[in-house]
Phi, psi and omega in degrees: 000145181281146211237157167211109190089224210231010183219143190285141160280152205248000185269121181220139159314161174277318164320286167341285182308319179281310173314327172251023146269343186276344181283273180004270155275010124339287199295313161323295195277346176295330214264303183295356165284324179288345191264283245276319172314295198316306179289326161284345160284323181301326202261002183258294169311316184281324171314315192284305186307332194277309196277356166300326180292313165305331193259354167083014204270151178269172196311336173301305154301325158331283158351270233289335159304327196263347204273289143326318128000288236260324185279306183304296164325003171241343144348282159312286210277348159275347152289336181311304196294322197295172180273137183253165177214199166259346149329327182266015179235185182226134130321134184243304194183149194288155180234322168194166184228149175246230204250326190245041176148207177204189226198080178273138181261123183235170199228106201276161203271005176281307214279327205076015153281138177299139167233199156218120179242126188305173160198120183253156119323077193272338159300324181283351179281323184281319186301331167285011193019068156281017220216124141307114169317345169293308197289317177291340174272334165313316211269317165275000000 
């Protein structure tokens, strides 16, 4: 950005200007998701703590609670984080197709729930140059 004195020029393009609003409320909703997790695990924790308390249990059970706790919260939360691939599904049947792809009903294989998943094309997307150019070199 250009400096002129001691004070930034304030001229940004309409591109620019969207582009840190949309980096904006990114980041906003990431840090509040994170407070919002962060606090439901406490309120998960003060649960345990509370009714461990009611049940009289001793500090050895107790431990062996929090301990339990603590693994099923990390559990969760490495599931949260994983990546699906089309490895984690069985393909069932095409349900449609469009001009860039299809439309699959697949069944994913730990849970056995049904879904339906786009599967695009991205070479017919680009020959129909359907693809914003900012998106496709990110993307390659």
């Amino acid at each position: 950005m250009a400096m002129t004195g001691s004070t930034p020029c304030l001229s940004m393009s309409n591109h620019t200007k969207e582009r840190v609003t949309m980096i904006k409320v990114t980041l906003e909703n990431f840090y509040s998701n994170l407070i919002a997790q962060h606090e439901e695990q406490e309120m998960r924790q003060k649960k345990l703590e509370k009714v461990m308390e009611e049940e009289g249990l001793k500090a050895e059970e107790k431990r062996l609670q929090r301990s339990a706790r603590a693994r099923k919260e990390t559990e969760f939360l490495t599931l949260k984080r994983a990546r699906l691939g089309l490895e984690d599904f069985e393909s069932l049947k095409v349900i449609g197709r469009g001009a860039f792809g299809e439309v699959w009903l697949v069944q994913k294989k730990d849970t056995g729930h049904v879904y339906a998943m786009k599967i695009l094309h991205k070479a017919h997307m680009l020959e129909k140059e359907q693809v914003g150019t900012d998106r496709v070199q990110q993307a390659l």
